[in-house]
Every structure is written in C-alpha cells, then in structure tokens.
N, C-alpha and C positions, 0 to 999 in steps of 0.2 A: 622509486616511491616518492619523486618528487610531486609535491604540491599533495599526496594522502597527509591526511592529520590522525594518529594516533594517540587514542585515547588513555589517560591516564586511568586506573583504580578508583579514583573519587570521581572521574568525567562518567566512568561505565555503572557508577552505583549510581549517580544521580539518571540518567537515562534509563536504566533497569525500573526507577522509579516512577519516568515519566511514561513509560513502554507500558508498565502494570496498569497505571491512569486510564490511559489514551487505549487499554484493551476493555476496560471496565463501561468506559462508555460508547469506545464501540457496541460492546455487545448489548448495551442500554439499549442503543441506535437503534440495532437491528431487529429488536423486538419490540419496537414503533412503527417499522418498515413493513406494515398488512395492507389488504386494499383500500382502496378510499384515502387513505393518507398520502400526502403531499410529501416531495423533497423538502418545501418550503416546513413543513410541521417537524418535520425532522431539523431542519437548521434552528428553531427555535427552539426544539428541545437540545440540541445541543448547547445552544446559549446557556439556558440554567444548568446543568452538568458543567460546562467550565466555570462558570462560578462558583457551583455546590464543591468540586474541588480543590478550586483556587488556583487555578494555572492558566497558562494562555495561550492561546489557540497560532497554531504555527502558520496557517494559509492567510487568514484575516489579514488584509494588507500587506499581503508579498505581493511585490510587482503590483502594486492598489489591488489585488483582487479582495473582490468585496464581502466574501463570506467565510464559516470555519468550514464548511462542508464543500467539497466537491462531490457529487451526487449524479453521475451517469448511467443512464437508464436504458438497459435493448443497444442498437447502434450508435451510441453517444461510447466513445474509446474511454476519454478521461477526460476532469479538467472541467465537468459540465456543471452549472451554478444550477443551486436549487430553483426547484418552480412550483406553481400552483395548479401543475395538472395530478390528479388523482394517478397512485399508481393502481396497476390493474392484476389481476392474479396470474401468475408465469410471466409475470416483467423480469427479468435481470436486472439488478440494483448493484452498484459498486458504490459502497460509502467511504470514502477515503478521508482521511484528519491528520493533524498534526498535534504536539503537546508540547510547548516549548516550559521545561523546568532546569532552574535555575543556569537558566543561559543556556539550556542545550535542548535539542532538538529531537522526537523522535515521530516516526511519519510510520502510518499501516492503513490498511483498507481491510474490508470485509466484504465478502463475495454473499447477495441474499437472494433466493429465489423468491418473490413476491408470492405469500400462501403457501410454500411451501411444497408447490405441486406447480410442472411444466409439462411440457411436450418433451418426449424420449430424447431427439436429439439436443433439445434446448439445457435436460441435464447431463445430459454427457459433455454439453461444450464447459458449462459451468465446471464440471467435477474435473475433467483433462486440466483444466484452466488451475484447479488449484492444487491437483496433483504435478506439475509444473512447477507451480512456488517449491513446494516440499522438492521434491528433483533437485531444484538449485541449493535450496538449504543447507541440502545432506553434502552438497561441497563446497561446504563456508566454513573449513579448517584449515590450519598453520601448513603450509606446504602446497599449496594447491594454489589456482590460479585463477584469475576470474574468468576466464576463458572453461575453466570446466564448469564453472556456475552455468556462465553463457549458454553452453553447449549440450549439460544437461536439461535446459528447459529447452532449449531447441529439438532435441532427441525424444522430448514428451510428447512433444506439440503436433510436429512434422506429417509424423506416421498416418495419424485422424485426417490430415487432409487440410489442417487451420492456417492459414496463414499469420503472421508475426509482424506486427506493425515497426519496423526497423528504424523509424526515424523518434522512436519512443523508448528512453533507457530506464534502467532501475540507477543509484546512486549510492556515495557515499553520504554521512548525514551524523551532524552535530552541532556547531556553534553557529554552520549554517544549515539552512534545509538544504539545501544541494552542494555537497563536499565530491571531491574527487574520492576513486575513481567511477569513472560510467560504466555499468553494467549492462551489457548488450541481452537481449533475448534469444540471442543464434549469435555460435562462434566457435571456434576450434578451443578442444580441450589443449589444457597446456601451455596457451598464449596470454597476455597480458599482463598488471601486475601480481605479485605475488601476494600472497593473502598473508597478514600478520598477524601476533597480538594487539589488538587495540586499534585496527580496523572498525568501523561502525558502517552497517548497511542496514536501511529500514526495508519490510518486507511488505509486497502489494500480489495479489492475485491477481488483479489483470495490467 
C-alpha cells in the first residue's frame, strides 16, 4: 500500500460533498450539450456554475492547462480543450471535470450522445463504454483487488470487438488529482493492490 493515501471520515465527507457538486453540474453540462452548441459554450457555462457554487475547478491550471472542461468529441480519446466548432447530432461527447473542495479533489466525466439519437453501432459503443464503468465499480470493495476492477472492464469491452487504449489509466484522487494506485483498463483479476477502507477512485466512462 505504499505511496496509496487513505482517507479519513472528514476527508470522505468533504469529497462526498464535492462528488454531489461536480455531479450537479455535470448534469447541468450535459443538458447544454444539443446541436449547434459549442464545447467552447459549455466551458463558459461551466465558469458561472463554479462560481454559482463556490468551489474551484480541479483541471484549470494543472500542468498550465487552460480550462475547467476537457471536452472530447467522436475520435478525440480524452484530454481535448474546448472549441468553437458547433457540435452535430450523434457526435459522441465526453465532459470530464474536476471539483477541488476544501483541499481535496474529486474528478467524473459524463458520456452524451449529442440529440439524443445515433447510429446503432455508435450506441452500442457509447452504452458497452458505460456498462464497463459499472463492471469495474461493482468490484471497488474491501477484499478485492485492482486487478479485478482491471479485469472486469476488460471482460466488458473485449468480447464487442473494442480495443482498450493501455497507455491511459483510471487513478487514485484526493489532495492530489492523480493519487496512487493506476488502475489499468485490462488485467488479471486478483493482482495488484488491495482495495481498503479509505481508498479514493474517481469514476470516468471512457
């Protein structure tokens, strides 16, 4: 467990708190996110939502990057800065955020089909994609290991045919955005560290 940071009772209530924040305007986000709107109009409505609730934006100047939103659209992985192309109806949209309250950190993304309406395979990659998250979730309990998390979204993904971009992990997360340990997308159940109480892992769909 060397270098994992285990969260105290008052660490897990204040992130509890930033978690319900940073899901509130997610889902503000995602119901901005129709056609003709811009990632760009999305990052500026983010602006006023962290004001409106008082907390501050966990991406904004890590490692200088320049905005709260990372906003990846279609073939964009993660990581992709807002812009001022309109999106278009069955884009694939990942809005990913951060919430830093009272010094601690908590990071989620939300998976949007732009309108609501795609091409068949375009909602099956989207839906495999988040039934995957859920997959790894359901073994983020005391006894278990990150290698089942791993291993479970690996055993989601596989079967459809998807490839797993491996040079891209999930994380631990609290007083920093990226805490140990890395959580792989593909691995052997069984391996790794062991899962505690007072482990912190933030959750993303792609």
């Amino acid at each position: 467990m060397s270098g994992i940071s285990l969260k105290n009772s008052r660490e897990i209530e204040s992130m509890r708190k930033g978690g319900k924040i940073l899901g509130e305007i997610l889902s503000a986000l995602e119901a901005k996110a129709v056609p003709g709107a811009t990632t760009m109009d999305l990052e500026r409505a983010a602006e006023k939502l962290f004001d409106e609730y008082g907390v501050q934006p966990g991406f904004k100047g890590y490692h200088g990057y320049p905005y709260i939103l990372c906003t990846s659209v279609n073939d964009q992985v993660v990581h992709a800065f807002p812009s001022n192309v309109p999106l278009q109806k069955g884009d694939i949209l990942s809005i990913d955020c951060g919430v830093i309250l009272d010094g601690l950190n908590t990071d989620s993304a939300v998976a949007v089909i732009v309108g609501g309406e795609a091409a068949p395979e375009i909602k099956k990659f989207v839906d495999t994609s988040v039934q995957a998250l859920w997959a790894g979730i359901k073994q983020v309990k005391p006894g278990n290991r990150v290698g089942d998390i791993s291993n479970a979204i690996q055993q989601r993904v596989k079967p459809h045919g998807y490839g797993i971009v491996e040079e891209l992990t999930g994380h631990g997360i609290g007083y920093k955005l990226h805490e140990e340990p890395h959580v792989y997308n593909f691995g052997k159940a069984g391996k790794g560290p062991a899962l505690k109480p007072g482990m912190t892992l933030p959750s993303n769909p792609f």
